[in-house]
C-alpha positions in Angstrom: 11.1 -23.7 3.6 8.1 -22.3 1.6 8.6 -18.5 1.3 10.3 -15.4 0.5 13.4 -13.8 1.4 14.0 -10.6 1.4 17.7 -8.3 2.7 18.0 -4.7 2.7 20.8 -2.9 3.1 20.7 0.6 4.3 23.6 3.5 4.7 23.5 4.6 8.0 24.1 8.0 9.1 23.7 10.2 12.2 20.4 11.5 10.4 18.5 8.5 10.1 19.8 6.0 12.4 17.3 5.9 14.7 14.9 5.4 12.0 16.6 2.5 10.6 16.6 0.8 13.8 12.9 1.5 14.8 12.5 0.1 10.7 14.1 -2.6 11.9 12.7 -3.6 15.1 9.0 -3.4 12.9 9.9 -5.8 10.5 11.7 -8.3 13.4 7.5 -8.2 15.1 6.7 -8.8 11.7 8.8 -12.0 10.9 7.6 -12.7 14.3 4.0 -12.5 13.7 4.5 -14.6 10.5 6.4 -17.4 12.1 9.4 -16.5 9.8 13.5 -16.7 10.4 15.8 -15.0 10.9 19.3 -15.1 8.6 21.8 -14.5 11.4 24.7 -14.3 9.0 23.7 -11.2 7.4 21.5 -9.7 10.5 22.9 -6.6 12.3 20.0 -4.9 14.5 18.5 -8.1 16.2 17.7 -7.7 19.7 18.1 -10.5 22.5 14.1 -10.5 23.4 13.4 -11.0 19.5 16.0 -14.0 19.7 14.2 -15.2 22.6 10.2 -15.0 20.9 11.9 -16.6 17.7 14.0 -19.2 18.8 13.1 -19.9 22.8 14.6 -19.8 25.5 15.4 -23.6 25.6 17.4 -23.6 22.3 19.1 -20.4 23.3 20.5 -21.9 26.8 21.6 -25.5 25.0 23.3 -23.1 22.3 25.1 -21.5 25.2 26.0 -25.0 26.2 27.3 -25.9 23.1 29.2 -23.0 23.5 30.9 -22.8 26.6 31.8 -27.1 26.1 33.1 -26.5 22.4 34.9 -22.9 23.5 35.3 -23.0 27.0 37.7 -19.8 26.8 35.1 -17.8 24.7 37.8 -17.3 22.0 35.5 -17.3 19.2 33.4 -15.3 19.1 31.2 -12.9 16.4 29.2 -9.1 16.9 26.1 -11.5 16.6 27.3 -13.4 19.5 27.8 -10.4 21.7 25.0 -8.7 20.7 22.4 -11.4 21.4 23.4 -14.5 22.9 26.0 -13.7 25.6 24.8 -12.6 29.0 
């Protein structure tokens, strides 16, 4: 992959949470716009819909798949995995 990376890490208070947050929904639209990726091991703040515009829904339901045949008892599981991908 041809590119930059690029990870911030922010304290978070009461203060300027929602600031961080709206930060970060700006800079998911725009990875978006610029066809980038997403690193999911070190993400925090991504959303389900930005999921969806960057990966598709197609890829997001056979990942679910996957899933459910290789964990039918939804033992492992991560904040990431909560946070976007289950229902």
């Amino acid at each position: 992959l041809d590119g930059f990376s690029m990870a911030m890490d922010f304290r978070i208070t009461n203060r300027n949470r929602a600031r961080v947050v709206q930060l970060a929904r700006e800079l998911d639209e725009i990875v978006l716009s610029a066809n980038g990726r997403f690193y999911f091991a070190k993400d925090s703040t991504l959303r389900p819909e930005t999921t969806r515009a960057y990966l598709g829904q197609d890829v997001i339901d056979r990942f679910r798949a996957l899933k459910q045949r290789c964990d039918p008892d939804n033992i492992l599981q991560t904040n990431l995995w909560r946070r976007v991908f289950e229902r």
